[in-house]
NUZADO-84542 format. One record per residue (C-alpha): x, y, z; residue in three letters. Coordinates in steps of 0.001 Angstrom, whole numbers, plus 500000, padded with zeros to 6 digits. Each point is the difference from the previous one (the first is absolute). Layout:
<sites>
XYZALA
...
</sites>
This chain:
<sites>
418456161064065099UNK
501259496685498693UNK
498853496878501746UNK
504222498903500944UNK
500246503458501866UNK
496969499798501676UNK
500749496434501306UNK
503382501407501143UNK
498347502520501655UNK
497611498056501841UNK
502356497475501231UNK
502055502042501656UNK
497123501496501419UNK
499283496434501149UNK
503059499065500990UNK
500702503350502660UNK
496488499511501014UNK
500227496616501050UNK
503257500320502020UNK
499516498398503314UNK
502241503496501276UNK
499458502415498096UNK
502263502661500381UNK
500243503391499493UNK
501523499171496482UNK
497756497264499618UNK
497263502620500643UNK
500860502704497512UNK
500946497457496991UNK
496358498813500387UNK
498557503023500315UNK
502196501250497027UNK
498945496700497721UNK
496434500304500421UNK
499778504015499343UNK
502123499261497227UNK
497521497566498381UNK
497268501779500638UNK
501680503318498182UNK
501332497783497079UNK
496565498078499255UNK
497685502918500069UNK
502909502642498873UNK
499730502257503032UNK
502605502561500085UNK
502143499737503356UNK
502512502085500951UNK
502715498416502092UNK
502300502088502014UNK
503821500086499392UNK
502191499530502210UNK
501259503030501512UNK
503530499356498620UNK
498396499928496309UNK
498249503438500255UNK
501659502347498033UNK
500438503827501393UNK
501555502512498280UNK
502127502675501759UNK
500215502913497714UNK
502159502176502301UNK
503371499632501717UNK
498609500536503636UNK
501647498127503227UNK
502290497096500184UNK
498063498093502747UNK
496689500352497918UNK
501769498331497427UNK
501447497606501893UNK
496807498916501483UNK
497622500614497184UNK
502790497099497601UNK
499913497786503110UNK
495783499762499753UNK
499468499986496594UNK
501051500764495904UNK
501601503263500108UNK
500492501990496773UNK
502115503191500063UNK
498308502204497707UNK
503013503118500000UNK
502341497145498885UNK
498384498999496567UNK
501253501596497179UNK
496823499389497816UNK
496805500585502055UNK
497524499312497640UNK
501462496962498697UNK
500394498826503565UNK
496160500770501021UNK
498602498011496958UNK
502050496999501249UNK
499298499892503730UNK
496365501689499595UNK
498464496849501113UNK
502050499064502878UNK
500208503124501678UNK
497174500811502996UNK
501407502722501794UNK
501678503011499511UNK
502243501882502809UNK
500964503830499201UNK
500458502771502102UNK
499872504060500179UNK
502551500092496404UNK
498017497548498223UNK
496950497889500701UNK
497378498793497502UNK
498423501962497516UNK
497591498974497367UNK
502291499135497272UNK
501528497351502852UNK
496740498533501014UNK
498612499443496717UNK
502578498284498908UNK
500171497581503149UNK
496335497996499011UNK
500763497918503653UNK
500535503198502122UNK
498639499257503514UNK
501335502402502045UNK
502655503103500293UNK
502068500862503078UNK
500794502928500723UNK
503828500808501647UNK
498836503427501184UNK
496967501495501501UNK
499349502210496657UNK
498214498584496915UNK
500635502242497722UNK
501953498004497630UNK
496876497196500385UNK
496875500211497539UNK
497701499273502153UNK
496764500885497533UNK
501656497051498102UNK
500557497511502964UNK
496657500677500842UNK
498603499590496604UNK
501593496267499777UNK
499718498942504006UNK
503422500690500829UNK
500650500530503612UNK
502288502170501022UNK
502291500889503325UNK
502108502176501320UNK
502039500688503053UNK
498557502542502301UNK
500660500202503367UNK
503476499008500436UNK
501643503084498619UNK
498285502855501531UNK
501916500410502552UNK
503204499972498130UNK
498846502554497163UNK
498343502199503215UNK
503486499741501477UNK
501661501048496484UNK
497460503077499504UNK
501205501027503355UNK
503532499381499750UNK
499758502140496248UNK
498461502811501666UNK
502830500106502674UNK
502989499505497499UNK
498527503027497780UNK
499301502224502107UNK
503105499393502274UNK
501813499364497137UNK
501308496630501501UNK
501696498426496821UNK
501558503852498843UNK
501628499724503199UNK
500937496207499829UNK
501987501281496860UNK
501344503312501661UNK
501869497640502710UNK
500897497087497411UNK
502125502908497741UNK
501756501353503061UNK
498324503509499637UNK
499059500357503481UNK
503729500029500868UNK
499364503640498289UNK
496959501203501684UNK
496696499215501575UNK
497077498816497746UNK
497192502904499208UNK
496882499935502067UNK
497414497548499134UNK
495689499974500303UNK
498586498661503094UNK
497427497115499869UNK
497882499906503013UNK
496815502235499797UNK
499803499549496566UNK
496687500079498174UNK
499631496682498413UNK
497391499593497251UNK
499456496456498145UNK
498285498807496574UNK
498160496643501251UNK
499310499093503885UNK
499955496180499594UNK
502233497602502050UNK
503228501723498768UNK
499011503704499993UNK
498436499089503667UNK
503146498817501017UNK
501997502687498848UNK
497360502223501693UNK
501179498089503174UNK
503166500751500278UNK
499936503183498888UNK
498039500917502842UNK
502510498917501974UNK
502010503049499045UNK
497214502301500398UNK
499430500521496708UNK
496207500782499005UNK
498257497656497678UNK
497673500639497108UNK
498886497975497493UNK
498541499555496579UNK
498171497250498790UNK
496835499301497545UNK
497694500363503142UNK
500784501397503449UNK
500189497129502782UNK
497707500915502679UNK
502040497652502343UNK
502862502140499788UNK
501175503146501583UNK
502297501642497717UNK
499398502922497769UNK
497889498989496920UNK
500339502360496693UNK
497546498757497075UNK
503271500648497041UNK
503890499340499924UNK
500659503851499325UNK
498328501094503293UNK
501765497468501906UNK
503409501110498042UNK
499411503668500928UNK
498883498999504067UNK
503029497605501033UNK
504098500227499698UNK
500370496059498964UNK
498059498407497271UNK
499878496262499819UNK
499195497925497532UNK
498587496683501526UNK
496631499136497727UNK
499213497048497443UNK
500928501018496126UNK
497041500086497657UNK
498707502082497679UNK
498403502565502308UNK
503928499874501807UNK
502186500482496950UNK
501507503234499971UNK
498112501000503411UNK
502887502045500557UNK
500530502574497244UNK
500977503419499430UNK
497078501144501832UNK
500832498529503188UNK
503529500490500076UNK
499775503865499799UNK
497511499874503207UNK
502941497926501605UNK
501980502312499302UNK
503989500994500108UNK
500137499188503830UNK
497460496676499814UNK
501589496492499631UNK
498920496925497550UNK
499843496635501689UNK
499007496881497556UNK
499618496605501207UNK
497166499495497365UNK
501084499638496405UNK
501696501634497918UNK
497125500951497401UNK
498093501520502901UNK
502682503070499179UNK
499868502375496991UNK
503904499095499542UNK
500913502763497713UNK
498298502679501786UNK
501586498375503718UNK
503395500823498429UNK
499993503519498562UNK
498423500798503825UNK
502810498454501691UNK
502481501195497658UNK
498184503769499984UNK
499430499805503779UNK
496258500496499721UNK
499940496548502469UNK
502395500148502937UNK
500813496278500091UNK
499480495999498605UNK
500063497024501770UNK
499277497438497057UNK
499825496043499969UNK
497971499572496683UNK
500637501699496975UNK
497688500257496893UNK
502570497476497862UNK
502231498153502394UNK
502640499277500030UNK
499808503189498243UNK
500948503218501630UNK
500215503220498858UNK
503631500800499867UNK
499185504093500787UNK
499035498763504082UNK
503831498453499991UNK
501447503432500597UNK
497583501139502612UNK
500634499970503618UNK
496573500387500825UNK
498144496406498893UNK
500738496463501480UNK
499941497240497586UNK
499206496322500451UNK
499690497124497701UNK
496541498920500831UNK
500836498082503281UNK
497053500951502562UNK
499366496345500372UNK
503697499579499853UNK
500821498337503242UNK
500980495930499925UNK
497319499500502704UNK
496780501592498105UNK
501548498499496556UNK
499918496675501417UNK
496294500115501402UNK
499080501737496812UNK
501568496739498401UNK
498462497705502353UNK
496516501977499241UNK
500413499018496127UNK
500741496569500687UNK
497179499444502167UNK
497295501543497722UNK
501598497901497144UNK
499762497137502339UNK
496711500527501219UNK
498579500493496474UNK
501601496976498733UNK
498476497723502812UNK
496539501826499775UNK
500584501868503543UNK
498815503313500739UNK
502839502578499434UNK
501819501753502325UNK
499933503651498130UNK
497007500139497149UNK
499571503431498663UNK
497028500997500940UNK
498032501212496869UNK
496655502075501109UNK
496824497703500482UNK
498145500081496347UNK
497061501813499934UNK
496460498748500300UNK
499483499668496092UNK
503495498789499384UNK
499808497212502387UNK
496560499024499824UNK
498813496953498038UNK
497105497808500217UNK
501517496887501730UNK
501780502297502783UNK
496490502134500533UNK
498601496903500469UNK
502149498954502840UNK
498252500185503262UNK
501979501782503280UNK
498796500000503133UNK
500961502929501709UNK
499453499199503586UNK
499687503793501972UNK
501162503761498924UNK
503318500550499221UNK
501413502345498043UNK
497795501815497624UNK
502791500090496850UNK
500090495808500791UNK
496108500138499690UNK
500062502073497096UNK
502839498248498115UNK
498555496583500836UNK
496406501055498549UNK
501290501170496668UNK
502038496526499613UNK
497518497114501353UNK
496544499214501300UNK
500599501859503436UNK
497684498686502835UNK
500124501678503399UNK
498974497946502889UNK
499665502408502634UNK
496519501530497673UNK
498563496983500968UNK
500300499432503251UNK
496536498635500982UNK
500554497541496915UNK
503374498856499817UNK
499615496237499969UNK
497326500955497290UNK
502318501383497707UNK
502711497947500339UNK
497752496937498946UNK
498654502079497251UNK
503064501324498559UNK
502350496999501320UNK
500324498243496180UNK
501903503523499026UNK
501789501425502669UNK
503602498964499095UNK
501919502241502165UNK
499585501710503759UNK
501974503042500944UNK
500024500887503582UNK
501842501562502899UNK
501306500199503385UNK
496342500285501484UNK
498076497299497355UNK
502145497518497764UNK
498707496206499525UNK
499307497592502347UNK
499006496474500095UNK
496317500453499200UNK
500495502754497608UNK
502008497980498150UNK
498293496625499943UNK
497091502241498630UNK
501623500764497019UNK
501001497036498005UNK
501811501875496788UNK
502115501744502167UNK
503446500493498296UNK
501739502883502058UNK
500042501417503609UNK
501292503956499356UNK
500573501508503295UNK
500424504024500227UNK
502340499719502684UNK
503385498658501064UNK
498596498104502572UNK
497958496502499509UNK
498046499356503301UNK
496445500272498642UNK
501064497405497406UNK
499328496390500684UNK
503809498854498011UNK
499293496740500817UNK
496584499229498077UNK
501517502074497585UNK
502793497478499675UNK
497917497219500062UNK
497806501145496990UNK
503065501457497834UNK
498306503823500515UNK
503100502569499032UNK
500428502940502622UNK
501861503019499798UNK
500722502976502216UNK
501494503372499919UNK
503491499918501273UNK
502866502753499757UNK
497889502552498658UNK
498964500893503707UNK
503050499219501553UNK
501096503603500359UNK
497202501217501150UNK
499282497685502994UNK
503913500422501009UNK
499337503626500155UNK
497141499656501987UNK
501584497890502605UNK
502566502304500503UNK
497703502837499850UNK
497943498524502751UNK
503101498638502339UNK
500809504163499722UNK
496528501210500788UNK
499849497399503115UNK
503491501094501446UNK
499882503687499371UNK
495998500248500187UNK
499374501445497285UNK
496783499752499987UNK
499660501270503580UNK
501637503564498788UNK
497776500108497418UNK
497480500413501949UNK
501593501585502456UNK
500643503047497123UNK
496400499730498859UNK
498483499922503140UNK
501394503891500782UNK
502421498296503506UNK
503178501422498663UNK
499230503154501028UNK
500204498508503634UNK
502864498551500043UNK
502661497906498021UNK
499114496460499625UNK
501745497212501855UNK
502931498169498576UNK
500010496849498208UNK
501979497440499050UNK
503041499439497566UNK
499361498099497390UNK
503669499515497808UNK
502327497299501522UNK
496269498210501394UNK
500972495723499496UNK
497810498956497224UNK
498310496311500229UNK
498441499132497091UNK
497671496426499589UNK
500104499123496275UNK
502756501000497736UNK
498673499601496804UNK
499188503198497598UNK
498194502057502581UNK
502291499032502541UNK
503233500630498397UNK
499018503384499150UNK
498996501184502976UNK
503457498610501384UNK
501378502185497465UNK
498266503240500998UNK
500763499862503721UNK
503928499367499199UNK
499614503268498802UNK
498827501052503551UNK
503412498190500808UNK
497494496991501796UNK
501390496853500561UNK
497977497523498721UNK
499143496255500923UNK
497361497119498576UNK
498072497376500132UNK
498768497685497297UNK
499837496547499454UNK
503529499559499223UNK
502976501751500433UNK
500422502150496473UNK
503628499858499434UNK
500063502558497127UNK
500393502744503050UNK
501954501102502528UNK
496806500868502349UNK
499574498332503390UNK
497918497007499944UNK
497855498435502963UNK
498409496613499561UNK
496967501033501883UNK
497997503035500443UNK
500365500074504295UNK
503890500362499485UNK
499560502412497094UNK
497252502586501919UNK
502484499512503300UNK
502575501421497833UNK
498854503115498559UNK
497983503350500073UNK
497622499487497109UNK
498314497457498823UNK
498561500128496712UNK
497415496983498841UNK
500979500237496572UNK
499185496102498914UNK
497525497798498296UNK
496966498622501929UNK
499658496299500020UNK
499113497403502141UNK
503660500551501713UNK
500086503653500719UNK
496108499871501166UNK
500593502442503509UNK
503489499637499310UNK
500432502683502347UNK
498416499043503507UNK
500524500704503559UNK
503337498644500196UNK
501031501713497112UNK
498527503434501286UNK
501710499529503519UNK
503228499429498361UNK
499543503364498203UNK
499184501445502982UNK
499021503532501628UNK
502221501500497582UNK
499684498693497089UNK
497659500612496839UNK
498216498010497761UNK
499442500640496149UNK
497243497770498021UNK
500003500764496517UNK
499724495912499649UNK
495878498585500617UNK
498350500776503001UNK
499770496360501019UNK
503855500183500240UNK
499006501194503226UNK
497949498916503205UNK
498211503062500434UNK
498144499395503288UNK
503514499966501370UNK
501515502839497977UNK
497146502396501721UNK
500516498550503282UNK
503841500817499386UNK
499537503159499242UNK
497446501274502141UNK
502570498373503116UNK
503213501313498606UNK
501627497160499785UNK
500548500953496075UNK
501386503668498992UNK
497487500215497141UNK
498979498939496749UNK
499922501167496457UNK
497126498150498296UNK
498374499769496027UNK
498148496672500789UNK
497621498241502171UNK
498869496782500908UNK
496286500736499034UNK
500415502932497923UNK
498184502320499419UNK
499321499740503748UNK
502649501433502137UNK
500066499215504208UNK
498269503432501291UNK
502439499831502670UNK
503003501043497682UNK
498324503491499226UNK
501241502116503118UNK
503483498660500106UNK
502394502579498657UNK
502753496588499793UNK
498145498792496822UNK
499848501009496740UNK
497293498296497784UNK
499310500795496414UNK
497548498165497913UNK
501730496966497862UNK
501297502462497399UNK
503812498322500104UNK
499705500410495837UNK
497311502107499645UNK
501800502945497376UNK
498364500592496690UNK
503340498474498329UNK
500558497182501891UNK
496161499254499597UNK
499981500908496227UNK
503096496967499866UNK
498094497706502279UNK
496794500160497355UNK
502127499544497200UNK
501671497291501233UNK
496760498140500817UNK
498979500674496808UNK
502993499058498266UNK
499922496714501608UNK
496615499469498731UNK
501256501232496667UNK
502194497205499485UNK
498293497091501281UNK
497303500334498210UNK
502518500324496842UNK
502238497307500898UNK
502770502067500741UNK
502484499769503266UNK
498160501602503167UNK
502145503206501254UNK
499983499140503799UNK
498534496328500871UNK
499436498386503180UNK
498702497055498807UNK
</sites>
């Protein structure tokens, strides 16, 4: 570096450094100077972010007007349908352009990507990534996202409303009216719906939801997917053509890949059959077109409801004529609300990337394997694994790092954590052992805190803060599953459940009926803590048509819920109180006496929070004196133990901290543990940090 520009550089240095107030400006030109001079002198290579304005990304699809508007007001946006000469226009922009934003008619392939060197990331306007390489974005580190989520209600809603408007004919008989036939005579007869057996290809969030409502009409469900889902009732068949040949509605609702293309064929159609119906919210490539259209048009298949189509905007002109198919342009997202938080979902990942913030939607590529992931400097990594977990964390953790469990050396433990204290970089713990004071003290390379939980009692936040430890948790992915168990247990308390279980078991129905219980729809919901947990359970009871109120620190004024500024008013003013918030120094016995009282004789208390939510002594006491109705319970203050004195009252139900305790939702947990170790130790954005 010459000597002028290195004077230059160090006076300004000088100059900011020396300001008798520096400000914030003051701060960063400083800063800025002396990293400069530093990277200049010894030619280090920095990369200095853009402003967000500056980043160029490249829209290669007409898709929504508000996307657009939003996506030119935040950065460079290039309309890639709009150039006449593509390749010309690539080699020009190729440096300049970071992003790319496509949807389910184009996306990125790997003609696109290699010819964009700066590629960061590629948003997805559509849950599908079919028109995404993403072999090739992994290849070169290109994160991708997508937009799940938002629109499965509004394609479940769509595969519903197709199967109605085929089979009752609804837009035939739109038409009949519009022409001024019915003047003439009554429309023929049409197919009823309800009863139908529904089969569908793919039982993820969408083909769940369908599954939903189609229950709702007493239709059957059966399914097929690559595995069966032992969570799930429904009929399982191990291959498309059995399901075909056992249901009266086939719908399309799985990912397209190479194992989907063409899933429905000739083969499968025929075991529909001349009286079974085609729904396809899917793709259109999921279809054997040619061989969908000679059925129709030969009546081999009875009916089509169709929203993809194997070239769209394509269509076959032979299913114009036919009066049994229904026809849509590819619009099962196609309502302004789920556009716009589809939108707002692309913006925010772009966002997030751009500012090195986790993103709101990754796509979740499978965990490498063992060999695949493995190198020298990660298997040298120490993690202290503080107590048993969750055997497929254990094993995935082993096969990645140096994997130390504490609780095999129990008689030793301050032992080993002096011996093994100069490599133990990470701790991953849980709702019964995380990392305290001491613990952490103990280890002085301690980068990152990994908790496999939502919750972060058993972490000591503040020494973390205070050393600059990283700690993550496990948020979301259990969200569902701790809703449903709140619920499940505010049922089995009020209609005591459990009590005519045993009642069944124990031979006493041959006696006599058993003794009414209580109603549990229209019950006044009060819920402490409306965060994720909270708001879902909220959601569930509505269902139950339950009114619901809260408390939390502050009033949330995103909804339209009741709130109570302290937890008295809120347990004098409903049935059910569910403990659904996070332990701290605050809500320590956040439920007392006063708060019990208020509930009163009556009313019934749900803890799927921490057990020290609650005074326990006076819980019992409550209880056994009936001055609470009863209590649905998955944690304790001193768990495992459990007061004896709960055991013989028939008002409780108590299950064993298991709030997220299903294979999947502990399979996500792990991965996200391990995920967040993943990319600290890389460098990379954490997926869910607390700290």
């Amino acid at each position: 570096m010459p000597r002028g520009q290195r004077c230059l550089f160090l006076a300004t240095f000088l100059i900011f450094s020396t300001d008798p107030k520096p400000g914030v400006l003051s701060i960063h030109c400083s800063l800025f100077a002396f990293q400069t001079y530093w990277a200049l002198t010894f030619n280090l290579s920095i990369r200095i972010q853009p402003k967000m304005e500056s980043i160029a990304v490249l829209m290669v699809y007409p898709m929504n007007s508000y996307l657009e508007r939003e996506l030119e007001k935040r950065f460079n946006l290039l309309r890639f349908w709009t150039v006449p000469e593509k390749p010309t226009f690539l080699a020009t922009h190729k440096n300049s352009i970071w992003a790319v934003v496509g949807n389910a008619s184009a996306g990125a392939d790997a003609e696109l990507i290699e010819a964009l060197p700066k590629l960061e990331i590629v948003a997805s306007f559509s849950v599908g990534l079919d028109k995404v390489d993403l072999a090739k974005c992994k290849e070169k580190g290109i994160r991708v996202t997508n937009t799940p989520d938002v629109l499965t209600e509004d394609v479940a809603d769509l595969a519903i409303g197709l199967m109605l408007a085929v089979l009752r004919k609804l837009c035939e008989n739109d038409r009949y009216v519009r022409s001024g036939k019915w003047k003439k005579g009554d429309y023929k007869l049409t197919t009823k719906f309800t009863g139908k057996r529904v089969g569908i290809i793919g039982l993820g969030r969408i083909g769940l939801a369908v599954a939903k409502r189609a229950e709702a009409f007493s239709c059957p469900i059966s399914y097929y997917t690559r595995t069966e889902k032992p969570e799930t009732k429904y009929k399982y068949y191990p291959s498309v053509v059995e399901l075909a040949a056992n249901c009266d509605i086939l719908v399309v609702a799985c990912p397209l890949t190479e194992e989907t293309h063409h899933i429905i064929n000739r083969e499968v159609i025929d075991a529909l059959g001349p009286k079974g119906v085609l729904i396809n919210v899917g793709r259109g490539p999921h279809v054997d077109e040619p061989e969908l259209v000679s059925a129709l048009v030969e009546r081999r298949l009875g009916g089509a409801g169709l929203d993809v189509f194997e070239h769209e905007p394509e269509v076959p002109e032979e299913l114009f004529g036919l009066d049994n198919v229904v026809l849509l342009p590819h619009v099962g997202s196609g309502t302004v609300e789920t556009r716009q938080a589809m939108a707002d979902i692309v913006i925010g990942n772009l966002e997030a990337h751009f500012l090195k913030k986790p993103l709101l939607t990754p796509v979740s590529q499978p965990l490498p394997s063992s060999h695949a992931n493995t190198n020298t400097k990660m298997k040298n990594i120490g993690v202290l694994m503080t107590c048993p977990m969750f055997p497929y964390l254990e094993q995935e953790l082993e096969t990645r790092f140096n994997l130390i469990k504490l609780w095999n050396h129990s008689s030793s433990k301050p032992e080993l954590l002096k011996n093994c204290s100069s490599f133990i970089k990470a701790v991953v713990g849980n709702t019964k052992l995380g990392a305290d004071a001491e613990m952490i003290d103990s280890l002085p390379n301690l980068e990152i805190v990994a908790s496999y939980s939502v919750g972060l009692d058993k972490i000591d936040l503040a020494k973390c803060r205070e050393k600059g430890i990283k700690v993550t948790n496990t948020p979301d992915v259990l969200t569902d599953d701790v809703a449903d168990l709140a619920i499940g247990l505010a049922l089995a308390v009020v209609r005591k459940v459990c009590v005519c279980d045993q009642f069944v078991r124990s031979g006493n129905w041959i006696s006599g009926d058993f003794g009414l219980a209580r109603k549990f729809s229209g019950k006044s919901v009060g819920i402490v803590g409306l965060g994720r947990i909270g708001s879902a359970i909220a959601k569930r009871a509505e269902a139950f048509d339950c009114p619901i109120c809260y408390h939390s620190r502050s009033k949330k004024p995103n909804t339209n819920y009741k709130y109570h500024s302290n937890v008295v008013d809120l347990a004098a003013n409903c049935q059910i109180l569910v403990v659904a918030c996070a332990l701290t120094e605050e809500t320590h016995h956040i439920v007392d006496r006063k708060v019990i009282d208020a509930l009163g004789p009556k009313g019934i208390l749900i803890n799927i929070g921490r057990g020290a939510h609650v005074d326990e002594p006076e819980l019992v006491s409550a209880l056994l004196e009936g001055r609470l109705g009863g209590a649905g319970l998955d944690v304790f203050e001193n768990e495992p133990e459990v007061p004896e004195q709960l055991f013989a009252l028939e008002n409780v139900v108590l299950v064993p901290h298991v709030g997220s305790d299903t294979e999947e939702t502990s399979k996500a947990m792990a991965d996200l543990v391990i995920c967040n170790l993943e990319a600290h130790f890389k460098g990379e954005p954490l997926l869910t940090p607390v700290i």
